[in-house]
C-alpha positions in Angstrom: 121.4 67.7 137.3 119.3 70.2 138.7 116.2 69.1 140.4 112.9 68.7 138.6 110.9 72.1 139.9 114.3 74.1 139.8 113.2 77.0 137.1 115.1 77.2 133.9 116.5 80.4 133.0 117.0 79.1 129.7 114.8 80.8 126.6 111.3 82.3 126.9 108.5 80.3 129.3 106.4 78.3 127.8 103.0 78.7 128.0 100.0 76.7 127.0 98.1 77.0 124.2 94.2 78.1 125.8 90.6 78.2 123.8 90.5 81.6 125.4 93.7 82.7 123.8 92.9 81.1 120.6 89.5 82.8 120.2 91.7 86.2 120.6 93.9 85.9 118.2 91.7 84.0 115.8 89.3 87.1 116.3 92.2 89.5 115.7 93.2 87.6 112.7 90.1 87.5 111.0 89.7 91.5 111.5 91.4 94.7 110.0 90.3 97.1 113.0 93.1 97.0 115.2 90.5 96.6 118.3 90.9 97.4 122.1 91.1 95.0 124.5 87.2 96.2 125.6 86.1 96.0 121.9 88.1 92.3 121.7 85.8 91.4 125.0 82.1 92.5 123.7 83.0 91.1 120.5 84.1 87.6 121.9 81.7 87.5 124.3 78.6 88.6 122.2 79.1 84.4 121.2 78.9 81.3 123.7 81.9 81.1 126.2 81.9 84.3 127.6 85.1 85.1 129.8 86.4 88.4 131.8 88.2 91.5 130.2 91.0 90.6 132.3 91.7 87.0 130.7 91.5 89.0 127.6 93.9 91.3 128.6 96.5 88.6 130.2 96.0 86.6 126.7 96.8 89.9 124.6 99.7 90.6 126.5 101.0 86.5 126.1 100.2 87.1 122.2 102.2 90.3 122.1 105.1 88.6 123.8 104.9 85.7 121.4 105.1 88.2 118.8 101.7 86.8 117.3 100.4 90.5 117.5 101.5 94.3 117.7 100.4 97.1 120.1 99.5 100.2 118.2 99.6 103.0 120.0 96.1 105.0 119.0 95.3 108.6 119.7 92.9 108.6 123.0 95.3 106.5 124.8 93.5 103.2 124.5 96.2 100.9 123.2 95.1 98.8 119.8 96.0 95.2 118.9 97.1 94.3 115.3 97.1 90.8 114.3 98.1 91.2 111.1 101.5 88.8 111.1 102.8 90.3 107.8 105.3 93.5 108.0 103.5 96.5 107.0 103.0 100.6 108.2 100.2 102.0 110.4 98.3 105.4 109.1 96.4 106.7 112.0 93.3 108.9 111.1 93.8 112.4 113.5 90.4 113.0 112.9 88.4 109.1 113.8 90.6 107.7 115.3 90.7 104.6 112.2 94.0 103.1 111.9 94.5 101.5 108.1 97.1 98.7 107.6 99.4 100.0 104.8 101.7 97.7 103.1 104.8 99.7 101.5 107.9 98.0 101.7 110.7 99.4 104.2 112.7 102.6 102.8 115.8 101.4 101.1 118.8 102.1 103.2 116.8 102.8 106.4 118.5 100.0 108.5 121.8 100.9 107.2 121.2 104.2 107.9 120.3 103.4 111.6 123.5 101.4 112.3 125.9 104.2 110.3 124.6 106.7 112.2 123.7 105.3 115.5 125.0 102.1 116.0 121.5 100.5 116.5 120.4 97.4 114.9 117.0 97.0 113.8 115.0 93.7 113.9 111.7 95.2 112.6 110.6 98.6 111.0 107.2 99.8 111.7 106.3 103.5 110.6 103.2 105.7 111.8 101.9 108.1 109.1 99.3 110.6 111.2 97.1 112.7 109.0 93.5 112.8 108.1 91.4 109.7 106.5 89.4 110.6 102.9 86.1 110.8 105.3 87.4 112.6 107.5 89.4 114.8 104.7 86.1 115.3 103.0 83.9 116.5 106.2 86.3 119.0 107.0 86.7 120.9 103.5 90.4 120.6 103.1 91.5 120.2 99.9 92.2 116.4 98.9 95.4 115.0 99.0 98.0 115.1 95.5 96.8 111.4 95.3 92.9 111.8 95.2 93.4 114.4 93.1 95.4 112.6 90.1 92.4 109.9 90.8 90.1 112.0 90.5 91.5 114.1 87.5 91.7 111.1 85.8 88.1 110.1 86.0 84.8 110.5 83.6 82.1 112.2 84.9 
């Protein structure tokens, strides 16, 4: 029997549940903005309780290893946090910066695909689609997109 402080190589560490860490991801649950780390700290801290970035930071990076959350990878380099546990698609705005949750199911065949062809094994699918958001679309004159035009084709004015 090994002795009681010998460390266990068995499994992921166990870490305790904190109030810190349950305000972050109870904050990132409650939101669809896929937040920094610095937006996660004003926010949290704008209430009572106020604690450092870098307890945020450490808690973000327990809640990612967890799998509780994702890390989205934003234009501007500033990585985003998306705790939205469902699986779902990221469309990232070129123009604002916004990234939109979009929930379309996984292409048919894609994991086949990847194992046929490569011999990988996927445990999750997460696609980025980059283009430009209807605001930002709109300010910049470009013609709207196949979609907003059927909608709006099909509309009354």
């Amino acid at each position: 029997m090994p002795p009681r402080n010998a460390i266990s190589e068995v499994g992921p560490r166990r870490r305790h549940r904190t109030q810190q860490r349950d305000r972050v991801l109870a904050h990132l649950r409650a939101s669809d903005a896929h937040p920094t780390a610095a937006q996660i700290h004003r926010d949290l801290n704008a209430g009572s309780s106020p604690f450092s970035l870098a307890t945020v930071y450490r808690n973000l990076e327990v809640l990612v290893a967890e799998g509780l959350i994702c890390e989205v990878s934003a234009p501007g380099g500033a990585m985003r946090y998306d705790g939205n546990p469902h699986p779902h698609h990221h469309f990232l705005c070129d123009g604002c910066g916004a990234i939109v949750d979009v929930d379309l199911p996984e292409p048919r065949g894609l994991r086949r695909r990847l194992l046929d062809t490569h011999a990988l094994c996927a445990r999750r699918i997460s696609i980025e689609f980059h283009g430009l958001c209807p605001a930002c679309e709109a300010h910049t004159g470009a013609p709207p997109s196949g979609a907003e035009r059927r909608h709006s084709a099909g509309r009354n004015h």
